[in-house]
C-alpha positions as CSV (number, residue, x, y, z in Angstrom):
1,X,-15.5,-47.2,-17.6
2,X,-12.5,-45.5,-15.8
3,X,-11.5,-42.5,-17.5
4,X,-7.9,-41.1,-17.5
5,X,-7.3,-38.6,-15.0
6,X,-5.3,-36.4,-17.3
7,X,-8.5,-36.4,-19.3
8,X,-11.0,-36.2,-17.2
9,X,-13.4,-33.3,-17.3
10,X,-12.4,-33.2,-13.3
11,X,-8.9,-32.0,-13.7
12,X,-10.3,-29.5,-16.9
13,X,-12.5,-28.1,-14.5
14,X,-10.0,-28.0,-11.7
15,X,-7.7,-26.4,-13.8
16,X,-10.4,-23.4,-15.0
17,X,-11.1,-22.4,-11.3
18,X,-7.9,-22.3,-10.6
19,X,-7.3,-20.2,-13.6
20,X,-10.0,-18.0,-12.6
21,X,-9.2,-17.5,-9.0
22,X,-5.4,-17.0,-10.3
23,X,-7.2,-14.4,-12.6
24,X,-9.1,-12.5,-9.9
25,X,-5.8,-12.6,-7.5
26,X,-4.1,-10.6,-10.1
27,X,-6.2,-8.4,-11.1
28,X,-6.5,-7.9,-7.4
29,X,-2.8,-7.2,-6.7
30,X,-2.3,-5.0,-10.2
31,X,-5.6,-2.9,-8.9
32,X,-3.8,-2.8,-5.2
33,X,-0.4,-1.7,-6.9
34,X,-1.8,1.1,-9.0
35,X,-4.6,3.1,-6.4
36,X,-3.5,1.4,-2.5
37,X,-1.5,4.4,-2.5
38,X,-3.8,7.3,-3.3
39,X,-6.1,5.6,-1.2
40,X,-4.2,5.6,1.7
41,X,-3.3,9.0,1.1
42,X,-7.3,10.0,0.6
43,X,-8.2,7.7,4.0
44,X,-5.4,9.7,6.6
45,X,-6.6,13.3,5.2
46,X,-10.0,12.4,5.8
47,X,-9.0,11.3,9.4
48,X,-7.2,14.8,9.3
49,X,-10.1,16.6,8.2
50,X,-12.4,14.6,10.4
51,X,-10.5,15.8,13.4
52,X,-10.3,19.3,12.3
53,X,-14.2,19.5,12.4
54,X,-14.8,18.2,15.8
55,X,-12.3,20.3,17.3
56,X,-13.5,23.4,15.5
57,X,-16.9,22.7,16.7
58,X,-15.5,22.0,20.2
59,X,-13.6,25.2,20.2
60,X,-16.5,27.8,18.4
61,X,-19.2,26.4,21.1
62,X,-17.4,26.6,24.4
63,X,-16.0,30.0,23.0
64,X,-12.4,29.1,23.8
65,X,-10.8,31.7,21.8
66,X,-13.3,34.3,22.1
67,X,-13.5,34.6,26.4
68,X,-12.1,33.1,29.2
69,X,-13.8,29.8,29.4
70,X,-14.3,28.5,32.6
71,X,-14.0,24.8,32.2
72,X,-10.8,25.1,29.7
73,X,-9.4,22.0,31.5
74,X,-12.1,19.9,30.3
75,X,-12.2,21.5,26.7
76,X,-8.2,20.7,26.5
77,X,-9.3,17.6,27.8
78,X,-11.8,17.0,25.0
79,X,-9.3,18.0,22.4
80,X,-6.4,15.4,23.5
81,X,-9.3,12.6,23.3
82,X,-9.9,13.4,19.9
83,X,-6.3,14.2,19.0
84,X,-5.4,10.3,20.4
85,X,-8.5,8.7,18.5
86,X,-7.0,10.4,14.7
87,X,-3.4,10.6,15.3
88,X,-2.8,13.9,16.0
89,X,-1.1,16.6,17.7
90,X,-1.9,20.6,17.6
91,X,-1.4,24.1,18.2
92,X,-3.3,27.2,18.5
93,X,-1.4,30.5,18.8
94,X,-3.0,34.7,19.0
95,X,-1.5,37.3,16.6
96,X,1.4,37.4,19.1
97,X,2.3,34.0,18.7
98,X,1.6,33.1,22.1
99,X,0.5,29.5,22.4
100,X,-3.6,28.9,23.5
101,X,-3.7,25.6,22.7
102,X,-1.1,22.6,22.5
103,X,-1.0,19.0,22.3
104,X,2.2,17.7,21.3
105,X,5.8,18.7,21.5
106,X,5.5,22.8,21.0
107,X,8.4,23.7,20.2
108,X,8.6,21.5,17.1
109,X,5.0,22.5,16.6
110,X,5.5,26.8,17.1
111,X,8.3,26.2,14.6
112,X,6.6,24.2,12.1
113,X,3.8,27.0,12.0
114,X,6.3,29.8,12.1
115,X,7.4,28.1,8.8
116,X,4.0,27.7,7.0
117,X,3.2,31.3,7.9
118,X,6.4,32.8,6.3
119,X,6.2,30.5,3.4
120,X,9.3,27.9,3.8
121,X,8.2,24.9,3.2
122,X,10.6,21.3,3.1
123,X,11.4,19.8,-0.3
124,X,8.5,17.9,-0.7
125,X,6.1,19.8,0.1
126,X,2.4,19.2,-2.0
127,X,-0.4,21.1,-1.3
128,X,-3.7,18.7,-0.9
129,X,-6.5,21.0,-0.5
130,X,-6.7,24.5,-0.2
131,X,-10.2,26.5,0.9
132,X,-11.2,30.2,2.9
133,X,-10.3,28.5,6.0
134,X,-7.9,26.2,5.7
135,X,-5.2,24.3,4.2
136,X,-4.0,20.6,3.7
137,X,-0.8,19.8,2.5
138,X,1.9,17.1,2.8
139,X,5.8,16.5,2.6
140,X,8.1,13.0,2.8
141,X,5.2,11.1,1.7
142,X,7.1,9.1,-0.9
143,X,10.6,9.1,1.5
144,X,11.3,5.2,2.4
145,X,12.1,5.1,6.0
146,X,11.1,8.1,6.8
147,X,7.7,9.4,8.2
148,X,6.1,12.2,6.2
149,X,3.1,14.2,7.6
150,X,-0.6,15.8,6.3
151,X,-0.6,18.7,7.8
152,X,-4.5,21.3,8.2
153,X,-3.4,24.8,8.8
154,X,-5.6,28.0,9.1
155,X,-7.4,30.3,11.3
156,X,-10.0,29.4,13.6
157,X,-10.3,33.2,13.3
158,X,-9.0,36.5,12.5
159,X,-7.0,36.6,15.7
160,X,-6.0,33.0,16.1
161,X,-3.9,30.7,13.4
162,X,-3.6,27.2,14.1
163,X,-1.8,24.2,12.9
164,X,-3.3,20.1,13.3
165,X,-0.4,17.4,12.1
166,X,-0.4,13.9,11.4
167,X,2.3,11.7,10.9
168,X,2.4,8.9,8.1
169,X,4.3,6.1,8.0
170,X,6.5,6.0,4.7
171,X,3.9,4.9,2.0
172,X,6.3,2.5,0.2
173,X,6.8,0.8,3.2
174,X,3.1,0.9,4.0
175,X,2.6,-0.5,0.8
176,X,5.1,-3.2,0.5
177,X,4.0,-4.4,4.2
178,X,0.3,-4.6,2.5
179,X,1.5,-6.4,-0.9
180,X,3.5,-9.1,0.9
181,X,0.6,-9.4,3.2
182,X,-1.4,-9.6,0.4
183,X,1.1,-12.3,-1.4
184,X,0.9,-14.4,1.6
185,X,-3.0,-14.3,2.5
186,X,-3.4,-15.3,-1.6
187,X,-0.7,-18.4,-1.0
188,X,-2.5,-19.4,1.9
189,X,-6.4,-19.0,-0.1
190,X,-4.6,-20.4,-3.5
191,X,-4.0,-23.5,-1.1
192,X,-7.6,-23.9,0.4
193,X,-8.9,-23.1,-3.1
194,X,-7.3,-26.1,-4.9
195,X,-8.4,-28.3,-2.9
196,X,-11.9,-26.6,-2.7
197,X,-11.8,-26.8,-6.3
198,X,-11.0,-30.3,-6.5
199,X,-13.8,-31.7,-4.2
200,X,-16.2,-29.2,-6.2
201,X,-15.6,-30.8,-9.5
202,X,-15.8,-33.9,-8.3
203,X,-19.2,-33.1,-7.3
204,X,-20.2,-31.8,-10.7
205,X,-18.4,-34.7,-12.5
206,X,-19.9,-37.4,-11.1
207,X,-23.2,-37.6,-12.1
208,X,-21.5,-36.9,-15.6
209,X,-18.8,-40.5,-15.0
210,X,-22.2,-42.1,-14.0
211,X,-23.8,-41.2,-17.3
212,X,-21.1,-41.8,-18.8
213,X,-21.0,-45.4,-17.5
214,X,-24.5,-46.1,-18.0
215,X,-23.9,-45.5,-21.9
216,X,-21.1,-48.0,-21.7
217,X,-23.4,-50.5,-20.5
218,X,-26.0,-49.8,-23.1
219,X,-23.8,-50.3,-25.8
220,X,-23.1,-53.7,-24.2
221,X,-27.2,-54.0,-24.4
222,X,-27.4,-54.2,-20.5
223,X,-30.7,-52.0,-20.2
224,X,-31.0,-52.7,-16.6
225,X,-28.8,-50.1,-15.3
226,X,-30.6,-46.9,-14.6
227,X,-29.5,-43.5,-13.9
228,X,-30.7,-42.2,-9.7
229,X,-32.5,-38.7,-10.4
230,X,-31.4,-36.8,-7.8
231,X,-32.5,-33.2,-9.0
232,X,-34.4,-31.5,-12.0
233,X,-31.3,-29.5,-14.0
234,X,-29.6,-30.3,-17.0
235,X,-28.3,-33.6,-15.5
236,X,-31.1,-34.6,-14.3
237,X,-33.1,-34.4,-17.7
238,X,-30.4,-35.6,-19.3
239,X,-30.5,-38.7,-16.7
240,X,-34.1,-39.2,-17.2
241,X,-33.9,-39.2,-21.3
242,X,-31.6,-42.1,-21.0
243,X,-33.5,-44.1,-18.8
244,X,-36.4,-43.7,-21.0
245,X,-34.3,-44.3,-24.0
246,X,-32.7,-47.2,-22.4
247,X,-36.4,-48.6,-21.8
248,X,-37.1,-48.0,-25.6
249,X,-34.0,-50.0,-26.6
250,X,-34.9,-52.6,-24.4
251,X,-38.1,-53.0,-25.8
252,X,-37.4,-52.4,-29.4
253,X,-34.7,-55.3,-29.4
254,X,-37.1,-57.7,-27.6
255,X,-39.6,-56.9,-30.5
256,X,-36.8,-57.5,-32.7
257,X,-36.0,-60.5,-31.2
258,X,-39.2,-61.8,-31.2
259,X,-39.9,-60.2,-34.7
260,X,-36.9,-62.8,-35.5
261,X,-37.8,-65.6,-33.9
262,X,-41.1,-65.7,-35.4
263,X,-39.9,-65.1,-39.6
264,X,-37.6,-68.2,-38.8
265,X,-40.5,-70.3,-37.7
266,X,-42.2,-69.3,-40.8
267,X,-38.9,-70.0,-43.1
C-alpha cells in the first residue's frame, strides 16, 4: 500500500520537528534580544572588576605605594600583563596629582580622573556599582558607532586615587553583529535540521508503513506475511500482536473452511 506523501505520518512528523526547532530558534533570539545586552554589560564589569583585584593585590603586597619598591620595573611589568589580558589601561596618582602608575595614554587618563574627582561627568554617565572603595560607572554605552567605557575609580588608599578604564564597543553594534550571526548560524542548522528531520521520520515511519502493509494483506486473507521484530517497544508489541493475530485468522478460517466442507458433505 503506497500512501500519499502529503498524508503520510512522515511529512506530519517532518513538519512538527520543524515546528519545534522553529519554536526553540525563536524563543532563542526573543531571549537573546531582551537580556544579550545586560549580559554583556554584567560580563565586561566583571572583567573590570576582576582586574581591579589582581592589581590591588599586586600593588598592597609589593608595597608599591607605601615605600620605594625595589623591583618596580617588574611590578609595572606585572600590571601591563594583566592590563593586556582584560582590556585595560590605568592610572595611579598621590594627593599631588603626580602620576605613580600609568598604562595607557596619561594625559587622556590624568584628565579623565581630574573629572571624576571634581564631579563632571559626560552625558551619559550611569553609575554601576558604588562601595567604601570604589566605584564603577559607565557612559556611551548605548551610542551606535561610538565606543563607550566602564570605568573602576577609588583609592588604593588615603594618599593615592586611582582610575582602571575599559573600552566597549557600542552595544547595538555588538548586538546586531551577534543577532545576524545568530540569523545566519540558525539558517545554516534550519538546513541540516530538515533534512535530519526527514531521515529521522523516516526511521520512525517505517516500521509503521510495514504494519500498515501487513494489514493490507490480511484483509486480502494472505496470512503469510509476518512482521520482522526488531526491538521490544510499542512497535514491536504491536508487531508481535499481529503476527499472532494473523496466526489465529489463519487458523480460524481453515476451521471454518473445514467446518464448511464437512456440513456440505453431510447436506
Amino acid at each position: 500500500m503506497r500512501v500519499k506523501i502529503k498524508n503520510s505520518m512522515r511529512t506530519k512528523l517532518t513538519f512538527l520537528l520543524l515546528c519545534l526547532m522553529a519554536g526553540v530558534f525563536l524563543v532563542d533570539l526573543i531571549i537573546n534580544q531582551l537580556f544579550l545586552e545586560d549580559y554583556y554589560v554584567n560580563t565586561k564589569e566583571k572583567s573590570l572588576l576582576k582586574g581591579y583585584e589582581e592589581i590591588n593585590d599586586i600593588l598592597y603586597k609589593e608595597q608599591l605605594l607605601t615605600s620605594n619598591s625595589d623591583n618596580s620595573n617588574e611590578i609595572a611589568s606585572n600590571i601591563a600583563s594583566i592590563c593586556e589580558k582584560y582590556g585595560l589601561t590605568i592610572i595611579v596618582e598621590n594627593s599631588s596629582s603626580d602620576v605613580i602608575l600609568v598604562y595607557g595614554t596619561a594625559n587622556i587618563l590624568h584628565e579623565r580622573l581630574m573629572q571624576i574627582s571634581f564631579g563632571i561627568n559626560p552625558y551619559g554617565t550611569e553609575v554601576i556599582e558604588k562601595t567604601d572603595k570604589y566605584m564603577v560607572q559607565s557612559y556611551n554605552l548605548d551610542k551606535k558607532n561610538e565606543d563607550g567605557y566602564m570605568e573602576i575609580t577609588g583609592f588604593f588608599n588615603e594618599n593615592t586615587s586611582f582610575l582602571i578604564r575599559m573600552a566597549v564597543k557600542s552595544i547595538n553594534e555588538s548586538v546586531n553583529i551577534s543577532m545576524r550571526f545568530f540569523l545566519y548560524v540558525g539558517f545554516f542548522v534550519s538546513l541540516i535540521g530538515m533534512i535530519i528531520a526527514f531521515v529521522i521520520s523516516g526511521e520512525f515511519t517505517k516500521p509503521i508503513l510495514n504494519l500498515a502493509k501487513i494489514s493490507k494483506e490480511m484483509t486480502n486473507l494472505n496470512f503469510n506475511v509476518k512482521y520482522n521484530v526488531k526491538s521490544n517497544d510499542e512497535l514491536g508489541i504491536l508487531g508481535n500482536n499481529m503476527n499472532e493475530l494473523s496466526d489465529k485468522l489463519k487458523t480460524t478460517i481453515i476451521d471454518l473452511k473445514q467446518a464448511n466442507y464437512e456440513l456440505r458433505n453431510d447436506i
